[in-house]
ZAMARGU-4260 file (C-alpha; in steps of 0.2 Angstrom, whole numbers, plus 5000, padded with zeros to 4 digits):
<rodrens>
0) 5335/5075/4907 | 5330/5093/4899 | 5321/5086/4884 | 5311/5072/4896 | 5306/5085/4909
5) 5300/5097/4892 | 5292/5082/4883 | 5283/5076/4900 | 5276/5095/4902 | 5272/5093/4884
10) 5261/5078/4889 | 5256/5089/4903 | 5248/5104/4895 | 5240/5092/4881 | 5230/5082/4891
15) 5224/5097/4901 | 5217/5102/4887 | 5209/5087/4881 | 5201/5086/4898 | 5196/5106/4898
20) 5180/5105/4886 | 5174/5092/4895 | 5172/5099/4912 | 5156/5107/4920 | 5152/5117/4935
25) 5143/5102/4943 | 5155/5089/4938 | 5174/5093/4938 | 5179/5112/4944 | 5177/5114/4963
30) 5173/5129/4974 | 5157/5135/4967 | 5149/5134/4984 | 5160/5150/4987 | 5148/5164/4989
35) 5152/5178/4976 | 5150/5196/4974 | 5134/5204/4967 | 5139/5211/4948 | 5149/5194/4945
40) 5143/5178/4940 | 5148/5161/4936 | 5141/5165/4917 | 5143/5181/4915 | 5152/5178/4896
45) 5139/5162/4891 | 5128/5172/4878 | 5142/5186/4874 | 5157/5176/4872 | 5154/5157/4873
50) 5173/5153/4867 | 5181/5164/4880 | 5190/5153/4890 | 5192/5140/4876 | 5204/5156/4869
55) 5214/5156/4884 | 5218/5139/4888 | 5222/5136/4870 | 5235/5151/4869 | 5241/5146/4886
60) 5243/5128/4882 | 5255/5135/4867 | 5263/5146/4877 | 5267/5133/4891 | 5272/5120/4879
65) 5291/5127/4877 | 5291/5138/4894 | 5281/5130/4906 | 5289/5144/4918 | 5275/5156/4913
70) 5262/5148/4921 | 5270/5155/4938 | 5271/5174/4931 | 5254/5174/4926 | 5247/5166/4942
75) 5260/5179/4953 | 5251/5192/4941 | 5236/5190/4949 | 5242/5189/4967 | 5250/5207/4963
80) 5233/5214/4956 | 5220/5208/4968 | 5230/5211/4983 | 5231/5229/4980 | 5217/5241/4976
85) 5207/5225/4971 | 5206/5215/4955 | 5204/5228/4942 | 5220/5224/4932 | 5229/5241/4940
90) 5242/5232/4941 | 5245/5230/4921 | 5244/5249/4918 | 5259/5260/4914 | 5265/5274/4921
95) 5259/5290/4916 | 5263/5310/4916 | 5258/5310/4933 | 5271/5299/4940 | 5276/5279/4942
100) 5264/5264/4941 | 5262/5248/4954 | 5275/5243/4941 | 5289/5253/4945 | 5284/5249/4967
105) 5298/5237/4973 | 5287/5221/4976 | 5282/5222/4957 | 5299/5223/4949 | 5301/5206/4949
110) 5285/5201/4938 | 5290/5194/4922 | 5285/5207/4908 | 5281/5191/4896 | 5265/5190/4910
115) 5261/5207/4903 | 5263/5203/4883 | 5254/5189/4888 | 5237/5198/4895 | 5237/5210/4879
120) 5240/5195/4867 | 5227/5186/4876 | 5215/5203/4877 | 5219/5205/4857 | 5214/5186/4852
125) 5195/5188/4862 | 5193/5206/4857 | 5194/5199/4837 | 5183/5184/4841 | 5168/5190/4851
130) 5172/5210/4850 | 5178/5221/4869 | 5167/5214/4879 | 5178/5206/4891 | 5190/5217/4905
135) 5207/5214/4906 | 5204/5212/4925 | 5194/5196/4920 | 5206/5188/4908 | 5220/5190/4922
140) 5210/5178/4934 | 5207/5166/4920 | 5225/5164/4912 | 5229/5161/4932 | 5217/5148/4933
145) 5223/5137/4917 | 5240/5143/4924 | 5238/5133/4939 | 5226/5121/4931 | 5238/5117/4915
150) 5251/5115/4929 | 5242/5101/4935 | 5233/5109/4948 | 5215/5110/4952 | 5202/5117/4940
155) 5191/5130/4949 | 5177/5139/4945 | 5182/5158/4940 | 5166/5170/4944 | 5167/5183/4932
160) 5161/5201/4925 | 5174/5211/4934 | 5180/5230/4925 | 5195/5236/4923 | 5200/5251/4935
165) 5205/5270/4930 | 5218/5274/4944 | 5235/5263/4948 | 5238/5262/4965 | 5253/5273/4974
170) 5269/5265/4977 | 5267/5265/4997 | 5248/5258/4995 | 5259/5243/4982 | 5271/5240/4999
175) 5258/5240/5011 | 5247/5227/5003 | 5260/5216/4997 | 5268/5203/5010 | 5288/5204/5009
180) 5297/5188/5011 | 5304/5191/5026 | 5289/5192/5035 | 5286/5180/5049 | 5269/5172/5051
185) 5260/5182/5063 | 5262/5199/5049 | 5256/5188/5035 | 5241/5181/5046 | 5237/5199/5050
190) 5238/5205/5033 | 5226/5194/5026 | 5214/5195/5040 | 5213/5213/5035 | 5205/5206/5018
195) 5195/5190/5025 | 5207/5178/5022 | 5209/5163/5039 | 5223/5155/5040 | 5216/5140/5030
200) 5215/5153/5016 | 5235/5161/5021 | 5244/5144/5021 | 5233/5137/5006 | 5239/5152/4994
205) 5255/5152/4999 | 5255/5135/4993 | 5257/5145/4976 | 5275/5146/4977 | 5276/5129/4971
210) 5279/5132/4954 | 5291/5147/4949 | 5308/5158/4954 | 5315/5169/4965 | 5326/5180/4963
215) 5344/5177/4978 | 5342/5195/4987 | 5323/5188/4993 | 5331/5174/5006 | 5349/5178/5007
220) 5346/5186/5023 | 5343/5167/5029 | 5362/5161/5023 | 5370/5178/5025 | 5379/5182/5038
225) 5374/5170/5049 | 5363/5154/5043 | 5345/5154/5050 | 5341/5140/5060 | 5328/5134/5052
230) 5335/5131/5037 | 5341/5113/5034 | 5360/5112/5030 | 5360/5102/5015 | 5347/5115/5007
235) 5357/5132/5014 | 5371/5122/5006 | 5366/5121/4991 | 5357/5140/4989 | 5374/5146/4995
240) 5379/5140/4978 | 5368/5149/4969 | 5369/5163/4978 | 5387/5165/4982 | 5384/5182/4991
245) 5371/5193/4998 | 5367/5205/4984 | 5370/5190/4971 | 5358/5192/4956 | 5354/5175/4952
250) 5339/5163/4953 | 5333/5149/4961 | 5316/5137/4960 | 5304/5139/4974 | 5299/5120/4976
255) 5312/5108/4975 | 5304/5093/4972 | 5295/5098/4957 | 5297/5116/4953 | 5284/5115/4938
260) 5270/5105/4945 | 5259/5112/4953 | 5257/5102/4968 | 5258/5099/4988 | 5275/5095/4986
265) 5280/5115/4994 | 5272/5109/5010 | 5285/5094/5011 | 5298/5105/5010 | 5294/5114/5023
270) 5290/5099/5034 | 5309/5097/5028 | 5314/5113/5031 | 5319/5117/5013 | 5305/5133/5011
275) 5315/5148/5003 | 5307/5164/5014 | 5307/5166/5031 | 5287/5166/5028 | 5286/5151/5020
280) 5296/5141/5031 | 5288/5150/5047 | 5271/5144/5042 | 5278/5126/5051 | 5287/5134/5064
285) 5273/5144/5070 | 5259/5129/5078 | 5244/5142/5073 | 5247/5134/5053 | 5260/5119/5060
290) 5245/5109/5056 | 5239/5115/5041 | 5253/5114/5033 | 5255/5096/5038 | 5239/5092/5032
295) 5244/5098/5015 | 5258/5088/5012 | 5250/5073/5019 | 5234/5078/5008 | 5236/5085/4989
300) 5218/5085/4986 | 5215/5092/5002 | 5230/5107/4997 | 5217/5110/4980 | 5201/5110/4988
305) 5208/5124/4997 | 5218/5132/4988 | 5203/5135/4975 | 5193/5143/4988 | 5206/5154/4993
310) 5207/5161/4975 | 5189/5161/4970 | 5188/5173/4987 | 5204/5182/4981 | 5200/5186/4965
315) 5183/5196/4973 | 5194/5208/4981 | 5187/5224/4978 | 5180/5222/4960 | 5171/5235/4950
320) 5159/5230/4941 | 5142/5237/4930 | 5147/5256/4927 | 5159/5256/4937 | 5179/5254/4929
325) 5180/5252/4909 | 5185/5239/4897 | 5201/5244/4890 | 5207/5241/4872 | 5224/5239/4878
330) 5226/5234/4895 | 5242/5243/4901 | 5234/5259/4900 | 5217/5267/4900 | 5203/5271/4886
335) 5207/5290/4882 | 5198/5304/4892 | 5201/5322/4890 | 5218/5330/4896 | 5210/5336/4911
340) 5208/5317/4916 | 5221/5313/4924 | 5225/5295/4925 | 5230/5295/4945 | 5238/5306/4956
345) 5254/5296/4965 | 5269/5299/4975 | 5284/5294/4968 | 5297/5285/4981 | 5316/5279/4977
350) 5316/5262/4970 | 5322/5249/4980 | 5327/5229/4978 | 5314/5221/4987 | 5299/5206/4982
355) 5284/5201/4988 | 5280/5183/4997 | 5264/5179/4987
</rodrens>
């Protein structure tokens, strides 16, 4: 069973790239009706870097070939970096003298530090072919796309251009921006209101958690100590043995029907009342997105249209761009300044176990 799930994502990946070079803007990749922001553009890298995203989706496809798994930490990358303080890749930079990165807030702790490695191999590869030209920031909204797109996903236009941002953001602005999975729907619809998102957008991106893992201590307060409701037996049966106890440390796929494709099938298991967070599963108990979430699972196409929308408008979030930000030669931490520059200035707040929904 392993070796024909590997060999058919194998067959996956391949034919993904095969199909890459042949699509255009007009033909193939949807959502470039979305409008985008003045300092990106849909070509910014045609002249400068032609093979730009020919590097990406060829490193990805090696990458996915034997761990397919790394398509979800790269696309949760992105979630984590646009979500706060914008799409400038803050979200990749260490800690410094002056106290912890978004990497050491709660929500982040989670993200898989391959994701990372990743970004700077990637960053490394374009920097030798076409020079540092390109952000960080950008390459992290592109290895998303392929992730989702390699997946089997849609392919969507990536607007691009974006810099790469001096300052991480502070662990409480990390917690405040980042839905927990215990939210219900009406915090998650207000979140994301706050950032332009309608509940289209909400219920489209957290169609995200289709592919990937999550760690027991995100939903155990659903089996623990009393079962939520909403949670279908069979499917709280079977979490509880993987998650014998409250605090259990173990892992568990988020869809499933088909945990490594990327596709509608996270909606059916909601209609079935198998989602893992209370904010997934809430999304059909609450009738504001009861029918949108319907419509997905009835609709794959439908689910992509939508969800590349959601995440050309997402990965806009308060960009920098033309002289504002840099281009860093290594992306977890900033060009070097004079001592005086401090990198951020950042409060640091007890650790505590705790993950995001998106």
């Amino acid at each position: 069973m392993a070796t024909a799930t590997k060999s058919f994502f194998a067959f996956l990946v391949i034919s993904s790239l095969l199909l890459a070079p042949s699509l255009s803007i007009s033909e193939t990749a949807v959502g470039y009706h979305v409008p985008i922001v003045s300092g990106l553009s849909w070509t910014f890298y045609q002249n400068t870097c032609p093979s730009l995203e020919f590097i990406i989706r060829d490193y990805l496809m090696s990458m996915f070939v034997s761990d397919i798994g790394q398509a979800a930490g790269l696309l949760r990358l992105h979630f984590h970096d646009c979500f706060v303080q914008g799409c400038d890749a803050s979200v990749l930079l260490d800690r410094s003298a002056s106290g912890p990165s978004e990497q050491q807030a709660p929500p982040n702790l989670t993200l898989r530090a391959r994701a990372f490695q990743i970004i700077n191999e990637l960053r490394n590869r374009i920097e030798k072919a076409c020079g540092r030209i390109v952000s960080c920031a950008d390459i992290v909204a592109l290895a998303a796309r392929d992730s989702v797109f390699l997946s089997g996903g849609p392919y969507y236009g990536v607007p691009l251009g974006r810099k790469d941002g001096l300052n991480f953001a502070t662990i409480n602005a990390t917690l405040q921006n980042l839905p927990p999975p215990f939210a219900n729907t009406s915090t998650i619809l207000s979140m994301l209101a706050t950032k332009n998102f309608t509940p289209t957008d909400t219920v489209a991106l957290s169609g995200g958690h289709t592919i990937g893992l999550s760690h027991c201590t995100s939903f155990t307060s659903r089996l623990y100590p009393t079962q939520d409701p909403t949670m279908a037996q069979t499917f709280a049966k079977n979490l509880k043995v993987t998650c014998p106890r409250a605090n259990t440390t173990n892992t568990t796929v988020m869809d499933i029907r088909s945990p490594n494709i990327f596709d509608n099938k996270y909606y059916v298991d909601l209609l079935n009342r198998e989602g893992l967070f209370t904010s997934d599963q809430d999304l059909y108990t609450d009738s504001r997105t009861r029918g949108i979430v319907t419509s997905f699972a009835i609709n794959q196409s439908l689910f992509f249209e939508n969800f590349a929308i959601a995440m050309i408008k997402m990965g806009q979030l308060g960009v920098l761009t033309g002289n504002n930000g840099e281009i860093r030669a290594n992306c977890s931490a900033r060009n070097p300044r004079s001592k005086s520059d401090l990198a951020s200035v950042v409060e640091e707040l007890p650790v505590e176990e705790a993950w995001s929904e998106f």
